[in-house]
VOPAVO-844904 format. One record per residue (C-alpha): residue number from 1; residue in one letter; x, y, z. Coordinates in pm, 1 decimal. Layout:
% residues N
+-----+---------+----------+----------+----------+
| num | residuo |        X |        Y |        Z |
+-----+---------+----------+----------+----------+
| NUM |       a |        X |        Y |        Z |
...
+-----+---------+----------+----------+----------+
This chain:
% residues 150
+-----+---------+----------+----------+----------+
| num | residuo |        X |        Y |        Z |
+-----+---------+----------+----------+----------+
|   1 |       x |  -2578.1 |  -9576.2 |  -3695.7 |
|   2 |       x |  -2252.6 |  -9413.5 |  -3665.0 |
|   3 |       x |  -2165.5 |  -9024.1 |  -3684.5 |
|   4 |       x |  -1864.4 |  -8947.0 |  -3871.1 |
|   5 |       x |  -1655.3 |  -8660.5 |  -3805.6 |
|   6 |       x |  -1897.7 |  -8418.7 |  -4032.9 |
|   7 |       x |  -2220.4 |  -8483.2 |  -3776.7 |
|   8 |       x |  -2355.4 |  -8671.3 |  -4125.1 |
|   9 |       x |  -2522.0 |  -9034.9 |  -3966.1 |
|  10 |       x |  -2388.5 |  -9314.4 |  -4188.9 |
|  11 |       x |  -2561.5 |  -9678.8 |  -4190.5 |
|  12 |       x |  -2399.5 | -10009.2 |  -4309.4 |
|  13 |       x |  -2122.7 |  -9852.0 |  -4475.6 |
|  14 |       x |  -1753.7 |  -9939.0 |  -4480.4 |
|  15 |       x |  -1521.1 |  -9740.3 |  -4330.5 |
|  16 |       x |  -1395.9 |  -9431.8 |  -4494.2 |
|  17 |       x |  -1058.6 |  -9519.5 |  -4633.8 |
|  18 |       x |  -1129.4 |  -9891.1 |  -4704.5 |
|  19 |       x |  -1014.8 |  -9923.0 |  -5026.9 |
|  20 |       x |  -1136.1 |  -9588.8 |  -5169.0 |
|  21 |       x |   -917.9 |  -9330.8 |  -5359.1 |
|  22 |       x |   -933.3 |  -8927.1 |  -5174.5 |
|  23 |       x |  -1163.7 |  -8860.4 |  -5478.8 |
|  24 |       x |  -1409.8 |  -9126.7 |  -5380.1 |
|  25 |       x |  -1427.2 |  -9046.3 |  -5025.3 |
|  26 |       x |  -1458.3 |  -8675.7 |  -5108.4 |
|  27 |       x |  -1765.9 |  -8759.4 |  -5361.3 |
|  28 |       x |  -1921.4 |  -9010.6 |  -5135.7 |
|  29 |       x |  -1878.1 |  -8728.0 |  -4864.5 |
|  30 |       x |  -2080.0 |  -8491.3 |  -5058.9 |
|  31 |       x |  -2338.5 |  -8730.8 |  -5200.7 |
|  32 |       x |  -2440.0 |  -8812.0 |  -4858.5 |
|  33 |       x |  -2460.2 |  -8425.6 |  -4707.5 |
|  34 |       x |  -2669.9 |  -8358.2 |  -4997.5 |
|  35 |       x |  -2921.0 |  -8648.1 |  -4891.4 |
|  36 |       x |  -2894.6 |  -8512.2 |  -4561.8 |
|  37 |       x |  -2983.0 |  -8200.9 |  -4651.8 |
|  38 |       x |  -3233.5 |  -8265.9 |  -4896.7 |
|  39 |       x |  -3065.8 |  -8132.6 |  -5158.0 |
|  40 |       x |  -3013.5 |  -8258.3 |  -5508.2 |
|  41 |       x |  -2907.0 |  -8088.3 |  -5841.0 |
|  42 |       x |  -2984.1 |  -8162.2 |  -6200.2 |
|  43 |       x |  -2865.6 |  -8085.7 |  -6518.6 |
|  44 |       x |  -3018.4 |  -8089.1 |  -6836.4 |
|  45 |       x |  -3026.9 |  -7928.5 |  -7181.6 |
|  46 |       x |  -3257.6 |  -7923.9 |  -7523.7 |
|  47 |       x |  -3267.2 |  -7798.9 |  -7870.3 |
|  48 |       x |  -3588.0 |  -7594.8 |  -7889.3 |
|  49 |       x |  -3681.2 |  -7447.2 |  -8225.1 |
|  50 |       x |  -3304.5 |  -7298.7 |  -8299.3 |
|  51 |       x |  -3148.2 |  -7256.0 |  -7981.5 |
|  52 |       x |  -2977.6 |  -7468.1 |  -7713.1 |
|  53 |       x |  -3142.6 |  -7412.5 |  -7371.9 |
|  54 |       x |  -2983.1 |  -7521.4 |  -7086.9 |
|  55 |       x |  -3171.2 |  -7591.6 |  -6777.7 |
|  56 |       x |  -3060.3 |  -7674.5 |  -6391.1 |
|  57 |       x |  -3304.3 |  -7781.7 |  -6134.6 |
|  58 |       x |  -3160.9 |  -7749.4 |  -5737.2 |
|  59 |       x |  -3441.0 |  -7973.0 |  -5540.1 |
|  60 |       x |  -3450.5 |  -7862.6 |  -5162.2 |
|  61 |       x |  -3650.7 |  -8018.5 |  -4889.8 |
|  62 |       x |  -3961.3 |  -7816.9 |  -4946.4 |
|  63 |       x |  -3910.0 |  -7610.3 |  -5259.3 |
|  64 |       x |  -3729.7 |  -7600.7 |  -5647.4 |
|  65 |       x |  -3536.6 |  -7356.6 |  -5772.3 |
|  66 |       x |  -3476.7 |  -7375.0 |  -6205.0 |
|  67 |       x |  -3248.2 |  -7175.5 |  -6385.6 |
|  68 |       x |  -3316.6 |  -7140.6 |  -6745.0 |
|  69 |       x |  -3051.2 |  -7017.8 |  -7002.1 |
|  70 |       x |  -2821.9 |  -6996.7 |  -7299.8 |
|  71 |       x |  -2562.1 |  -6864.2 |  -7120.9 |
|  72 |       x |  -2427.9 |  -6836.2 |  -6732.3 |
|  73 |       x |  -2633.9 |  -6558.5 |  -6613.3 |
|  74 |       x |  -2859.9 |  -6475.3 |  -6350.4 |
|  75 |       x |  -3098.9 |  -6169.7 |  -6500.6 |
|  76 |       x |  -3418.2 |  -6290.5 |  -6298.5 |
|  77 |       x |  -3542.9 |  -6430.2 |  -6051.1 |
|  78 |       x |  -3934.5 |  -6503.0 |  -5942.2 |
|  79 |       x |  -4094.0 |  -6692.5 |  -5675.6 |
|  80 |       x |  -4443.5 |  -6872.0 |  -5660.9 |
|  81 |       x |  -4643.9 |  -7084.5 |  -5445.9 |
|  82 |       x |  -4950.7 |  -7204.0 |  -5376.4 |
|  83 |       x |  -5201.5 |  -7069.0 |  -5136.7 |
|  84 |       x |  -5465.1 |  -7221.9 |  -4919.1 |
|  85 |       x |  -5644.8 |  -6902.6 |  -4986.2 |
|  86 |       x |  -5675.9 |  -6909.8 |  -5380.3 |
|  87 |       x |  -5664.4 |  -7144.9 |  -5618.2 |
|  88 |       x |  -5371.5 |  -6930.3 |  -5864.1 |
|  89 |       x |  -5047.8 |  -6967.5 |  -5701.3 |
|  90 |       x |  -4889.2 |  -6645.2 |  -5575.8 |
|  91 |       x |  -4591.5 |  -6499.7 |  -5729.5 |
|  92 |       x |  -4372.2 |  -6217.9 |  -5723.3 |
|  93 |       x |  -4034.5 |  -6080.1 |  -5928.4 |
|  94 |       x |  -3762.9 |  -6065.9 |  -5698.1 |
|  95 |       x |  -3489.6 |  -5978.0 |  -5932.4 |
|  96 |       x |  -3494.6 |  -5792.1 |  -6302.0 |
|  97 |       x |  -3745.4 |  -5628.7 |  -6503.7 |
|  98 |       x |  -4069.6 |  -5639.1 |  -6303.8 |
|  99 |       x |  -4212.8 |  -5587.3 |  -6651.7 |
| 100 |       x |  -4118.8 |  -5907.8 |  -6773.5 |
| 101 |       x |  -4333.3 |  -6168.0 |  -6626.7 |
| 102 |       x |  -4223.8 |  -6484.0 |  -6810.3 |
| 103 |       x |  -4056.1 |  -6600.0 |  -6462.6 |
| 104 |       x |  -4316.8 |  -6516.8 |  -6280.6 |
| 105 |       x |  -4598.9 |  -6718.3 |  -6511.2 |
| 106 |       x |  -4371.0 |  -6999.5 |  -6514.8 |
| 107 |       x |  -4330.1 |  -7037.4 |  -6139.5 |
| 108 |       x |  -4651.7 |  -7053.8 |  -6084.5 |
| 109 |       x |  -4757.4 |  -7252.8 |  -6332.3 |
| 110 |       x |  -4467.3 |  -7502.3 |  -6240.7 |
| 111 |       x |  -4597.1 |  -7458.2 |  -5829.8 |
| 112 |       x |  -4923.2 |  -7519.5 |  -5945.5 |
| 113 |       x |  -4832.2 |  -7877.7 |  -6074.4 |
| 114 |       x |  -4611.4 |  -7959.7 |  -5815.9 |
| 115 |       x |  -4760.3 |  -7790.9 |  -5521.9 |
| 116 |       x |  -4369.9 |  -7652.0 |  -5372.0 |
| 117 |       x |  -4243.4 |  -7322.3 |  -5363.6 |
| 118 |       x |  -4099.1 |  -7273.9 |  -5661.5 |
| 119 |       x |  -3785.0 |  -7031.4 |  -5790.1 |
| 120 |       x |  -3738.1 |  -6972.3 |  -6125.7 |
| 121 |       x |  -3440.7 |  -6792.2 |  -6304.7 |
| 122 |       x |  -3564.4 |  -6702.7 |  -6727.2 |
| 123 |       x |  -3273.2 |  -6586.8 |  -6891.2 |
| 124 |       x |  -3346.1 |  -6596.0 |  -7214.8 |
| 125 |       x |  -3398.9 |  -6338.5 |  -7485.3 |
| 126 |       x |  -3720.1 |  -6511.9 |  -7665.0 |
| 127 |       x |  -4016.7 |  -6422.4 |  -7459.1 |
| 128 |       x |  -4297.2 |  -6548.6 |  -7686.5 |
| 129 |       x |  -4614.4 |  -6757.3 |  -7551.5 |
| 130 |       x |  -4523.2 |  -7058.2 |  -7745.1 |
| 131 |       x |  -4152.7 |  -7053.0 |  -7698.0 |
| 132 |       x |  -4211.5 |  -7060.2 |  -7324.6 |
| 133 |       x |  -4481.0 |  -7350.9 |  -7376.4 |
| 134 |       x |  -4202.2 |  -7516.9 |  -7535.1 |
| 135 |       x |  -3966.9 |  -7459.1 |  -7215.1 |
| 136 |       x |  -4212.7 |  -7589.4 |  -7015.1 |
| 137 |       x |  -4299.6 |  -7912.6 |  -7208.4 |
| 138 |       x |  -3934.2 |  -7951.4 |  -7173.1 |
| 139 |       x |  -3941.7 |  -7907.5 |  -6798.3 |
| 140 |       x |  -4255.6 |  -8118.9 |  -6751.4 |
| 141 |       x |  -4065.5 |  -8382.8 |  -6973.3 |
| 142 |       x |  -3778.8 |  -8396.2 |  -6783.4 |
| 143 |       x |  -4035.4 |  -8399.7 |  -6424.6 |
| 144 |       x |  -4167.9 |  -8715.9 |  -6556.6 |
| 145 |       x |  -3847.2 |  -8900.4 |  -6645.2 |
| 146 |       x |  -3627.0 |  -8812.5 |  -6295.7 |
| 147 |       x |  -3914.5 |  -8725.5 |  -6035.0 |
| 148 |       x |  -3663.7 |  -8733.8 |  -5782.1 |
| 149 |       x |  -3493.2 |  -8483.3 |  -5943.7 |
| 150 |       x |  -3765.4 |  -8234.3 |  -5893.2 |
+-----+---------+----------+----------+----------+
């Protein structure tokens, strides 16, 4: 194993340079601290009922955090997990409307299933029970296809 100049460990890999545009070495360079670090982002989007929702899942080592939106804002912000203790993950609002709970229900019912800490960002106007069924049949969809992902 050899350490390059960024402390990241490389294995079996040419040397930077050989062959490889700046752009290349710069992605390659960032694909591989993100390994390292355990870190990995996803994109994805779907047309539910009449509206585009956008979604963006940032996997860390240990936990998720999941933005949901039409548009680039951050108005909430929940985390959940699950407990040794109790068998209903615990949760709490840590940004927005504490009246709003549609964060906090789907953190924990998204730390339920995958048994991480789990931060989730709602940003949508539509509320309703079966809308956010539908954002999380989207979700679980998208867990199923790219597990890695998540």
């Amino acid at each position: 194993m050899v350490a390059g100049s960024s402390g990241i460990a490389c294995s079996g890999l040419a040397a930077p340079g050989a062959g490889w545009t700046a752009m290349e070495q710069q992605e390659r360079g960032e694909a591989e601290a993100e390994a390292e670090a355990g870190i990995s982002l996803h994109h994805f989007s779907g047309r539910l009922g009449e509206q585009v929702v956008h979604f963006q899942a940032m996997r860390l080592r240990d936990s998720l955090f999941l933005w949901v939106g039409s548009a680039p804002l951050l108005g909430s912000l929940a985390v959940a997990m699950c407990s040794p203790r109790d068998s209903i993950p615990v949760s709490t609002s840590l940004l927005g409307d504490p009246s709003d709970t549609t964060s906090n229900s789907l953190a924990q019912r998204l730390a339920r299933k995958t048994k991480k800490q789990i931060f989730v960002s709602y940003n949508l106007q539509n509320t309703d029970n079966s809308f956010t069924l539908l954002i999380e049949n989207r979700i679980k969809e998208e867990m199923m296809a790219f597990p890695e992902k998540f």
